[in-house]
C-alpha positions as CSV (number, residue, x, y, z in Angstrom):
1,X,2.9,12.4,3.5
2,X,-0.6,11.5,2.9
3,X,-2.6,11.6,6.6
4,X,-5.9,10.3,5.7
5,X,-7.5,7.5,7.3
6,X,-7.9,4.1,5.5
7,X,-11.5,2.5,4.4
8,X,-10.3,0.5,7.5
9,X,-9.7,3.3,10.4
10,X,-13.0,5.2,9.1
11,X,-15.3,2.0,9.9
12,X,-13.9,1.4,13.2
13,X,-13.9,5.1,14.4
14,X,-17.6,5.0,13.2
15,X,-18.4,1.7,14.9
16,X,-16.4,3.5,18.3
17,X,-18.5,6.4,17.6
18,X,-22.2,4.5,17.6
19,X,-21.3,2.8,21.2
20,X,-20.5,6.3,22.5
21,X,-23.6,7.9,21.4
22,X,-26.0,4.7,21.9
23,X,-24.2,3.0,25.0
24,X,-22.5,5.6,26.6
25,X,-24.4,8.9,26.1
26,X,-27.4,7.5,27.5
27,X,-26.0,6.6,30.9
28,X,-23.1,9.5,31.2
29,X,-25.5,11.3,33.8
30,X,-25.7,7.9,35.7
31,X,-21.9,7.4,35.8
32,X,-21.2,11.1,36.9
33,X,-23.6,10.9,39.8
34,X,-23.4,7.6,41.0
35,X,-19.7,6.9,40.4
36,X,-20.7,3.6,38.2
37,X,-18.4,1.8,36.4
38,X,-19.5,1.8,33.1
39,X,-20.2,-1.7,32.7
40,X,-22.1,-1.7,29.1
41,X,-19.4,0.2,27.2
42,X,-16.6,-2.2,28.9
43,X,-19.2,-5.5,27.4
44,X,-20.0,-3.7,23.9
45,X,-15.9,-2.6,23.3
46,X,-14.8,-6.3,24.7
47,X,-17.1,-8.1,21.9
48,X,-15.5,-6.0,19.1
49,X,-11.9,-6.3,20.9
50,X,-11.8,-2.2,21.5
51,X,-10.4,-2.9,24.8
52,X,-7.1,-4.0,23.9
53,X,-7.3,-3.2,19.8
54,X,-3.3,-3.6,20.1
55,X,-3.6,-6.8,20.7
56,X,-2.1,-9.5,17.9
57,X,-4.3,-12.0,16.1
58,X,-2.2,-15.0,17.9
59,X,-3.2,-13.7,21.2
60,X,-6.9,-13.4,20.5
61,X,-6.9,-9.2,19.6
62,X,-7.7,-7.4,16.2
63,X,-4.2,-6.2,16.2
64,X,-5.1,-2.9,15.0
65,X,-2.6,0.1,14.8
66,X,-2.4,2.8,17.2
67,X,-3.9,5.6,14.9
68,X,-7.4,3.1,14.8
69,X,-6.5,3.0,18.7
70,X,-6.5,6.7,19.1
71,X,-9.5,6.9,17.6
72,X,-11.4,4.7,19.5
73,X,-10.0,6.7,22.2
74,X,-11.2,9.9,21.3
75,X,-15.1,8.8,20.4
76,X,-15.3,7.5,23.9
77,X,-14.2,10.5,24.9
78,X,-16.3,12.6,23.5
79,X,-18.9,10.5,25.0
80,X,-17.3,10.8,28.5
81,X,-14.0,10.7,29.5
82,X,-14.3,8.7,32.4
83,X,-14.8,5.7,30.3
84,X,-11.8,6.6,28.2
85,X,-9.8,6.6,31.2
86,X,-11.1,3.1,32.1
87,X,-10.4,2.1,28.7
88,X,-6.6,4.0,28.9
89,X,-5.9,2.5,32.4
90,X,-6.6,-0.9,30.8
91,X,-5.5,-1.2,27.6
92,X,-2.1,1.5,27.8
93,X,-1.3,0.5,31.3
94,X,-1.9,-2.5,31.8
95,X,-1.8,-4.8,28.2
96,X,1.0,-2.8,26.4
97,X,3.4,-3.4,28.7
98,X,3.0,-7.4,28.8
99,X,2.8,-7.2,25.3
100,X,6.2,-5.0,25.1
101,X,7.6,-6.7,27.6
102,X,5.9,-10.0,28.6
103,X,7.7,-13.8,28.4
104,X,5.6,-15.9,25.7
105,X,3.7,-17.7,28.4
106,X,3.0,-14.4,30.2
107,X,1.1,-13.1,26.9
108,X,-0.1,-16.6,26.5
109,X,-1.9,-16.3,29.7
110,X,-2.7,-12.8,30.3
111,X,-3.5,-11.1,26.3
112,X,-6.5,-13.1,25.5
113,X,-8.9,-12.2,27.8
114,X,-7.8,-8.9,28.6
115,X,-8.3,-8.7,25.0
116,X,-11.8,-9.2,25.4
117,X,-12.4,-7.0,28.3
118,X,-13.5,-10.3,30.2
119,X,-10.3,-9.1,32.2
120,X,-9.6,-5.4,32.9
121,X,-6.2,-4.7,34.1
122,X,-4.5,-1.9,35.8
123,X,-1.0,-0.3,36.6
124,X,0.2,0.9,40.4
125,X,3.0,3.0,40.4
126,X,2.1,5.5,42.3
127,X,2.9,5.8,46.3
128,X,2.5,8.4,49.3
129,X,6.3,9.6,48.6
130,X,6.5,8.1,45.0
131,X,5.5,8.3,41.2
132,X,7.2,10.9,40.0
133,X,10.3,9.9,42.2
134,X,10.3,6.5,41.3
135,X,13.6,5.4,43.0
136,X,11.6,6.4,46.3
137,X,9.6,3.4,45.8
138,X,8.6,1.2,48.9
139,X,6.3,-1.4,48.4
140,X,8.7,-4.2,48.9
141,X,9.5,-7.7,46.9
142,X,11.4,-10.1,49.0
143,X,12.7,-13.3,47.7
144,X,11.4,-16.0,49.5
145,X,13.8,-18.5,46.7
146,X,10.3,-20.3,45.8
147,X,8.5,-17.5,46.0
148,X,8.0,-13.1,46.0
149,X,6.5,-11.9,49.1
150,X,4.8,-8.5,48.3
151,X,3.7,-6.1,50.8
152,X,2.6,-2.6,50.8
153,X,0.6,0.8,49.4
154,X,0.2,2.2,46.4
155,X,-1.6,5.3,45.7
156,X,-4.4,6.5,42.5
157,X,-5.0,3.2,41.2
158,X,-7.1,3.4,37.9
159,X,-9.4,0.2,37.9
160,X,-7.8,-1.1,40.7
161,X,-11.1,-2.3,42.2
162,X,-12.5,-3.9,39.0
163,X,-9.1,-5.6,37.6
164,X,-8.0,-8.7,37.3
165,X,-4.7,-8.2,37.0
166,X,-2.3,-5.2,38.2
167,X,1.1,-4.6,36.7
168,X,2.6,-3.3,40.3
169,X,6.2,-2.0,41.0
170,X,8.0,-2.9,43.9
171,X,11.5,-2.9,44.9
172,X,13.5,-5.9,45.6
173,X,16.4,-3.6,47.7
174,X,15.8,-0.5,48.8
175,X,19.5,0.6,48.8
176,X,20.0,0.5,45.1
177,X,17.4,3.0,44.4
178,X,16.1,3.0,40.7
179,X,18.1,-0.5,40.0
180,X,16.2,-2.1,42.6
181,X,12.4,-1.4,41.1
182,X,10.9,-4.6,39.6
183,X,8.0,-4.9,37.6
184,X,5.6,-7.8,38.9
185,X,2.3,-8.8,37.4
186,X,-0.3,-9.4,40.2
187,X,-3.7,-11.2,39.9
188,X,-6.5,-9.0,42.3
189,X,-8.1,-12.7,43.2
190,X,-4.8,-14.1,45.0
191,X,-4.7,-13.8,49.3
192,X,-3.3,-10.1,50.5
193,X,-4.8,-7.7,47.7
194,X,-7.0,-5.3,48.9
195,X,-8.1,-1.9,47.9
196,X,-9.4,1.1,49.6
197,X,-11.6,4.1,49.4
198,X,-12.2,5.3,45.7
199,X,-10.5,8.8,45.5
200,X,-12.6,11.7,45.1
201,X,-12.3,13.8,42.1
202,X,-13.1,16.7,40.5
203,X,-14.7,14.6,37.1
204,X,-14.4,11.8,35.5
205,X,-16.1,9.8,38.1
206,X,-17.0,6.7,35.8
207,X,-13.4,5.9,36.4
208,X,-11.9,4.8,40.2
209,X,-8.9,5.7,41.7
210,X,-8.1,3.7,44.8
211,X,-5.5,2.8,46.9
212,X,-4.7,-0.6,46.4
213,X,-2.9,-2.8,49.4
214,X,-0.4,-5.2,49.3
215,X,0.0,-7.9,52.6
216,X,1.7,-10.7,52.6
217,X,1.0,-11.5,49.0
218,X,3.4,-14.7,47.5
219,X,3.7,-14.2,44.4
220,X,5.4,-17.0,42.3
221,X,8.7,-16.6,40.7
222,X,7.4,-16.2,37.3
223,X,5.2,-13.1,38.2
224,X,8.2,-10.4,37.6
225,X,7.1,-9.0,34.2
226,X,9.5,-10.0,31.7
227,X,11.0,-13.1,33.4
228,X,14.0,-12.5,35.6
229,X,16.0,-10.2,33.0
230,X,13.7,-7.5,34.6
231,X,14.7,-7.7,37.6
232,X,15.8,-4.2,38.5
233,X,14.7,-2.9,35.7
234,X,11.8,-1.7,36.6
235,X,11.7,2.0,35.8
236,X,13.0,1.4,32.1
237,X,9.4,-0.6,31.5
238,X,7.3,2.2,34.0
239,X,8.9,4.9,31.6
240,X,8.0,3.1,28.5
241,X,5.0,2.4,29.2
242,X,4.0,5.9,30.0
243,X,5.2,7.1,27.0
244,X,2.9,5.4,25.2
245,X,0.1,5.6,27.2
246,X,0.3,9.4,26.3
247,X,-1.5,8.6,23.1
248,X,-4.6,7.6,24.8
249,X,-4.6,10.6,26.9
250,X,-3.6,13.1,24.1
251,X,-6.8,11.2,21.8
252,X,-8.9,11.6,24.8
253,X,-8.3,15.6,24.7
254,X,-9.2,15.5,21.2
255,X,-12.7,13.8,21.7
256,X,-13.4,15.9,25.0
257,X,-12.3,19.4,23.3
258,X,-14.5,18.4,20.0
259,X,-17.2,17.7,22.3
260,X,-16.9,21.0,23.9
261,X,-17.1,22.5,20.6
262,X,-20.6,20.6,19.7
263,X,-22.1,21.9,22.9
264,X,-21.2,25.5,22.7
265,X,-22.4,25.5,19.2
266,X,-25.5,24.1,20.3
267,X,-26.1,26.2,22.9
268,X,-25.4,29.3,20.6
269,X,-28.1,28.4,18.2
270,X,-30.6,27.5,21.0
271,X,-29.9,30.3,22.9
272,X,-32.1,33.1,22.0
273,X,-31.1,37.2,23.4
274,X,-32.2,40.5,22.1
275,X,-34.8,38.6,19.2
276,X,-32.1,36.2,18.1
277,X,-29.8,33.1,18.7
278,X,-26.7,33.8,20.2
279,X,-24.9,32.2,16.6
280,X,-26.6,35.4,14.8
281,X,-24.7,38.1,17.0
């Protein structure tokens, strides 16, 4: 099997690789000590539809395959892997699963401008007492008949405070554990969102983690992702979706560990002990 890249995958990991190093690099010290959210990069991937390269034609996307996807991934990583997250968060998280799972009008709606990056999404799964035990899940859905009314916390929300549009979980009966979780889509701009603190971490700090807060929210009928068939099957699309979002994070490793490599070298030829560089020992 023959793994080299197309004509095709070599221009766009170039292009990916000249916003990293002309857009990115320049403000990564920025980012890192001011926590900013790396607005250029967001504006400079959106034009060229990076954000959401998975995206069909019909729905305003490049529709690229996920081998140009992982590519893009890893440049902006190697550039700084907050962004990549931001990116990851977005276009893993958040698009893939309307576009795997979405009703026509849902993708009508939604795919073209997260496409561009004029709207960045995000994915809340994550609770005090849930995530990894996703039939613990509290945040609640109650059916009003002419409407959902969501309320309650979730924890670690990538963009959460910058999004548009969330894909949340919440369960729509408590007693039948995994079978009750629902996946809903939920637009930042409607009455009861809210977010908190962003989380302190360790690195990528161009990337925010927050607790987002649901109260109260009504949420029409036709916000469960995937129309009603979804109901209840909330975990199947969580799973899924984190399954692929692994590629992102795997392609982010790659960029961060080659960039590792490029500094040590560096630093080993620079690096001058005993009458020589450090590269000559």
């Amino acid at each position: 099997m023959d793994f080299s890249l197309t004509d095709e995958q070599l221009q766009i990991r170039d292009t990916a690789k000249k916003i990293a190093e002309e857009v990115i690099m320049p403000n990564v010290e920025r980012y890192d000590l001011e926590r900013a959210i790396p607005w250029e990069a967001i504006k400079e991937l959106g034009k060229l539809g990076m954000m959401a390269p998975i995206v069909p034609e019909e729905y305003g996307g490049p529709d690229l395959d996920y081998v140009s996807y992982a590519l893009i991934g890893e440049q902006i990583a190697r550039a700084d892997t907050g962004t990549a997250t931001v990116l990851g968060a977005h276009c893993s998280l958040c698009v893939y699963p309307i576009l795997a799972y979405g009703t026509d009008e849902q993708k009508k709606k939604y795919l073209p401008k997260l496409a561009t990056g004029e709207w960045l999404g995000a994915f809340a799964l994550t609770e005090p007492n849930a995530g990894s035990d996703a039939s613990n899940i509290m945040v609640r859905a109650e059916d009003k008949g002419d409407h959902w009314l969501l309320n309650g916390e979730k924890q670690w929300t990538t963009n959460g405070d910058i999004a548009k549009v969330v894909i949340v979980f919440a369960t729509v009966d408590p007693s039948k554990g995994l079978q009750g979780v629902t996946p809903f889509i939920v637009e930042t701009d409607m009455d009861g969102y809210s977010t908190g603190a962003i989380e302190r971490t360790m690195g990528i700090h161009a990337s925010h983690q927050v607790v987002t807060l649901y109260e109260n929210m009504k949420l029409p009928k036709d916000a469960v992702l995937g129309g009603d068939r979804h109901i209840g099957r909330g975990f199947q699309v969580a799973m899924g979706t984190l399954d692929g979002g692994r590629i992102g994070v795997g392609a982010s490793a790659v960029g961060l560990a080659t960039r590792a490599l490029e500094e040590a070298v560096k630093y080993t030829q620079e690096r001058v002990q005993f009458g020589q560089p450090l590269s000559k020992f």
